[in-house]
N, C-alpha and C positions, 0 to 999 in steps of 0.2 A: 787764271788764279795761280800764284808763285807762292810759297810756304816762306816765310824770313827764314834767317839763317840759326836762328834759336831755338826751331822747330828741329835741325838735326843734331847728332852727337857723332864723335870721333871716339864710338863703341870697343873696337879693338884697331891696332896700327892696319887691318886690311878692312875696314868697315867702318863706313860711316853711312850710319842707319836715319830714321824719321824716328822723330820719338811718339808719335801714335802709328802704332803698329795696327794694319791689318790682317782680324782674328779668321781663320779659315776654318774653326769649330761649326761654324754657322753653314757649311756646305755637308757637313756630315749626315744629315736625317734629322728631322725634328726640328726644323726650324723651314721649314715651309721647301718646294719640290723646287730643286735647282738645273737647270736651261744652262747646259756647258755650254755650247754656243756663244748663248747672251753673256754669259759669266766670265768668259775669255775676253770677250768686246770690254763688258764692264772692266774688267784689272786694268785697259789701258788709260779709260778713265781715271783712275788711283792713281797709276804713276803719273799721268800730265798731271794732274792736280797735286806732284808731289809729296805722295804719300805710296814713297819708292818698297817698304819694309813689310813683309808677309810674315802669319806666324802659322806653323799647319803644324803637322800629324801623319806620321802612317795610318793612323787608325781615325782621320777621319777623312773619312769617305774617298772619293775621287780628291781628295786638297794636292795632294803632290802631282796627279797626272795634270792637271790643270796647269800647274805653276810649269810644268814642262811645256803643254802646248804652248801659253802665253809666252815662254821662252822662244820656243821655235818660231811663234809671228811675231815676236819682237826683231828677232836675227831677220828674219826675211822681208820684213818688212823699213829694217830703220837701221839694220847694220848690226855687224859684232859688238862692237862697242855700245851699243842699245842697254844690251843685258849685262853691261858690270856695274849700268844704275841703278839695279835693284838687287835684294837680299830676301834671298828666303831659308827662314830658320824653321828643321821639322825636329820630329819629335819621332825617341824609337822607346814605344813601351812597352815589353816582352813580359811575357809571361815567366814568374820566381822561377828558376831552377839552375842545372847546372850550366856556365857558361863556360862555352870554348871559344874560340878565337873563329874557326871556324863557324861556327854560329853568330857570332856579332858580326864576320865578314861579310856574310851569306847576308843579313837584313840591311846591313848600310849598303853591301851594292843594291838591293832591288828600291831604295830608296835613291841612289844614281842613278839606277835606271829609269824611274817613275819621273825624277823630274830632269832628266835629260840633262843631269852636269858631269861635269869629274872631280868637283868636289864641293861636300856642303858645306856652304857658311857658317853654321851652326848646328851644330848636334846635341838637341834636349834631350837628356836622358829621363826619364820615369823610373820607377821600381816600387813595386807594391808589398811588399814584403822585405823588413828591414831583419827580421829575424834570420831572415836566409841570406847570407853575406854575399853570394852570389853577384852582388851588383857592383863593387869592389872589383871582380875580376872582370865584370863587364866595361866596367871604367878603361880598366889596365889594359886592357885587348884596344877599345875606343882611343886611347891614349898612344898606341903602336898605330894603329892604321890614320891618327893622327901625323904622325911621324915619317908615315907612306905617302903623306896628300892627299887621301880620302875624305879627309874631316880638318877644315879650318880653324874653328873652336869649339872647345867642347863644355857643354852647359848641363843644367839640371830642369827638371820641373817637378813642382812640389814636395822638395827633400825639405827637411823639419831643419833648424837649426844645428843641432846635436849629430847628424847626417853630413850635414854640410861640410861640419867641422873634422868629422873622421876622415873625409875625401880630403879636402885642404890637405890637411895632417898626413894623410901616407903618398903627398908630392902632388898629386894628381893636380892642375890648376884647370879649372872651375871660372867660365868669363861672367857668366848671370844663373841666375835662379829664379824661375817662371812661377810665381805665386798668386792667389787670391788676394785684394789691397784693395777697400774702398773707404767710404764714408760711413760703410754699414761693418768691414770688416777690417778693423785693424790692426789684428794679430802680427802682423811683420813688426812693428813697431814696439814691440815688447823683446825679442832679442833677435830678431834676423836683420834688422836693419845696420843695429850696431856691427855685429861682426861682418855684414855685406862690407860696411866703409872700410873698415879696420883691414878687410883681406882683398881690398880691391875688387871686388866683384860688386855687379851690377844686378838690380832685380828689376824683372820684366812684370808686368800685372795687371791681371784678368779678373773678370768681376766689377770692374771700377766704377760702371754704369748700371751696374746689377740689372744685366739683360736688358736695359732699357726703362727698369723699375723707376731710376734716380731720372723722372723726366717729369714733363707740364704734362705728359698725356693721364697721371695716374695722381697729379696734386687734385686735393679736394673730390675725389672719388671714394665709393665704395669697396670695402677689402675685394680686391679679386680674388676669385674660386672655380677650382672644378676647370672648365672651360672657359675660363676668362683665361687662364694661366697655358696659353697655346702654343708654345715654346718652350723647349727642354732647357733654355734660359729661364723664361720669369719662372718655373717650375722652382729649377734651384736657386734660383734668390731669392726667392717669394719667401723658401724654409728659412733661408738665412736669418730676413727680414723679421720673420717667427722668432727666430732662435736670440736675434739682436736685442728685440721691444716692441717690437708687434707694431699694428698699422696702425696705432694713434700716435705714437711715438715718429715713427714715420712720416706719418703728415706733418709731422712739427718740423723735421727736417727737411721735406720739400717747400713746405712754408719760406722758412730761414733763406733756405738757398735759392728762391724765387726773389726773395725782395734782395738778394745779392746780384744775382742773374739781370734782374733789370736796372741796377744800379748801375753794371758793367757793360748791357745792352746785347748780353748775349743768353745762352739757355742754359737750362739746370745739369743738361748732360755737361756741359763747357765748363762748369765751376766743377764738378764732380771729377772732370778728368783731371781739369787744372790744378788741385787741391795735390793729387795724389802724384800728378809730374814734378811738382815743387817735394818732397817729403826724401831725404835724405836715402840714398844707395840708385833710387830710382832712375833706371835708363829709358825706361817707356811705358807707356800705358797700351794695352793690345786693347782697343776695339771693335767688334762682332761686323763683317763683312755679309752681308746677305746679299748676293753675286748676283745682280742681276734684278731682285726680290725688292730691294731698299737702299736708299746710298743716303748717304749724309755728309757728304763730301765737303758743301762749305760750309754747314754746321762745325762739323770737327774742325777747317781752318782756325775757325775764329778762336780756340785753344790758345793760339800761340801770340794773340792780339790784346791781351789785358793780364793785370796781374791783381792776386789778391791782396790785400792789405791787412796789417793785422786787427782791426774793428772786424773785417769777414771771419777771418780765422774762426778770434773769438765768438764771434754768433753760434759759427757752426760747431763749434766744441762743446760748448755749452751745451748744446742739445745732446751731442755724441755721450757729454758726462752723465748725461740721464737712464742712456742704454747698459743692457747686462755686461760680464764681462767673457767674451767668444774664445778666448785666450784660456780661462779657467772650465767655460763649458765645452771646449772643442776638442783645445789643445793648440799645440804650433801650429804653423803653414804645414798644408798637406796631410794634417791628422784626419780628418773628416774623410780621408781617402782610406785609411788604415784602419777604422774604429771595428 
């Protein structure tokens, strides 16, 4: 199985990424007990099947030490040149306070150290507290050991617009911003998308498949509850889903995107991704990696083998125009982190 060539992008002049990203949130806890062993064996899987692009986390769980081993059997089993075909972007989400220079050094190296590079492709930043500016000088600091070779590009996750814009503004360049974007949550498309194009930056997006909600397995079913909801995915998109129009509203939109899905001959997750690769700033769509647990390897393919037309579009908008508005009950990208 080969990916066409439309499945990649020329992300930054040292990166050219898969544009569905494999999500390493799914190794953290809570989404069923993960077999590093089998989980190692599984990544090579991903990359032969051409889906070269990881997204992880300090802070979930083993994701970085993993992406190291798989590095080290990559090198030893297929050569140096093995591992300059894949990318992995982590994530450093520190607790509000004072930042020194020292202390941003201290966390990017044991994040070189975990995955066993000398310097990471990409550096998502986090910060949970915009009150505390603090994350300006953590930029500034990230922005210097940029400049050492420590960090190849430096990115955001879940900064608001307004955030966005103050980083741009004091120089700092910014390659993507790691957002929530589906069918169910459109909030980007109200002002992050515009100024994503406008400033050359690209946004990455998580949630697309709301855990797996936006599937055949849950069209024409009963609200799940309680322990139907067995995953710290459908958990939070279940709320989402609450928060969007609730599960009758819902079903209309798996409805919609079923008699799309078979029109195009493929599944409801495929229209769901495809909908939101197509949508303006968009460099990827990160889909939930369960290592070992569940692969969806030629499902995802089939992403890059149809296109929507505008009769689909409009189907599924039409439904979307029935739902509340998440943008006025939430706030931007990443408020729901801050509330």
């Amino acid at each position: 199985m080969a990916l066409p060539q439309e499945s990649y992008l020329q992300f930054t002049p040292d990166l050219k990424i898969c544009r569905i990203l494999n999500g390493m949130w799914q190794v953290s806890g809570g989404h069923g007990r993960i077999n590093h062993k089998t989980a190692v064996e599984s990544m090579f899987q991903y990359v032969d099947a051409g889906f070269t692009t990881w997204d992880l986390a300090d802070h979930y769980g083993p994701a970085e030490d993993l992406i190291g081993e798989f590095c080290r059997q990559l090198i030893a089993t297929r050569g140096e040149e093995a591992v300059n075909n894949i990318q992995a972007f982590t994530k450093w989400v520190p607790r509000p306070g004072k930042m020194t220079k020292e202390i941003v050094e201290k966390n990017i190296d044991i994040s070189l150290g975990r995955m066993d590079v000398e310097s990471l492709d990409l550096m998502q930043f986090h910060w949970w507290e915009y009150r505390d500016s603090g994350y300006l000088d953590a930029l500034k600091y990230m922005a210097e050991l940029q400049t050492e070779g420590k960090i190849k590009n430096l990115a955001l996750t879940n900064f608001d617009t307004e955030h966005l814009q103050i980083i741009t503004e004091v120089g700092i360049k910014i390659v993507s911003n790691q957002v929530q974007f589906s069918l169910v949550d459109r909030r980007p498309q109200v002002n992050m998308v515009k100024f994503c194009q406008e400033n050359d930056i690209k946004i990455f997006t998580y949630g697309s498949v709301c855990g797996g909600l936006l599937s055949e397995k849950y069209l024409g079913k009963p609200e799940p509850k309680g322990f139907d909801l067995n995953t710290t995915s459908l958990k939070k998109y279940k709320t989402m889903i609450d928060n969007w129009g609730g599960w009758v509203l819902f079903q209309e939109l798996l409805s919609t995107m079923k008699q799309i899905a078979d029109k195009h001959q493929v599944s409801i997750a495929n229209v769901a991704v495809n909908y939101i690769l197509n949508q303006p700033a968009v460099g990827g769509v990160i889909v939930g990696a369960r290592l070992g647990i569940a692969e969806h390897l030629e499902d995802n393919a089939k992403v890059f083998g149809f296109s929507l037309d505008a009769e689909d579009i409009g189907k599924i908008d039409a439904v979307s125009q029935q739902s509340k508005d998440l943008y006025k009950l939430i706030g931007d990208c990443g408020d729901e982190y801050r509330r």
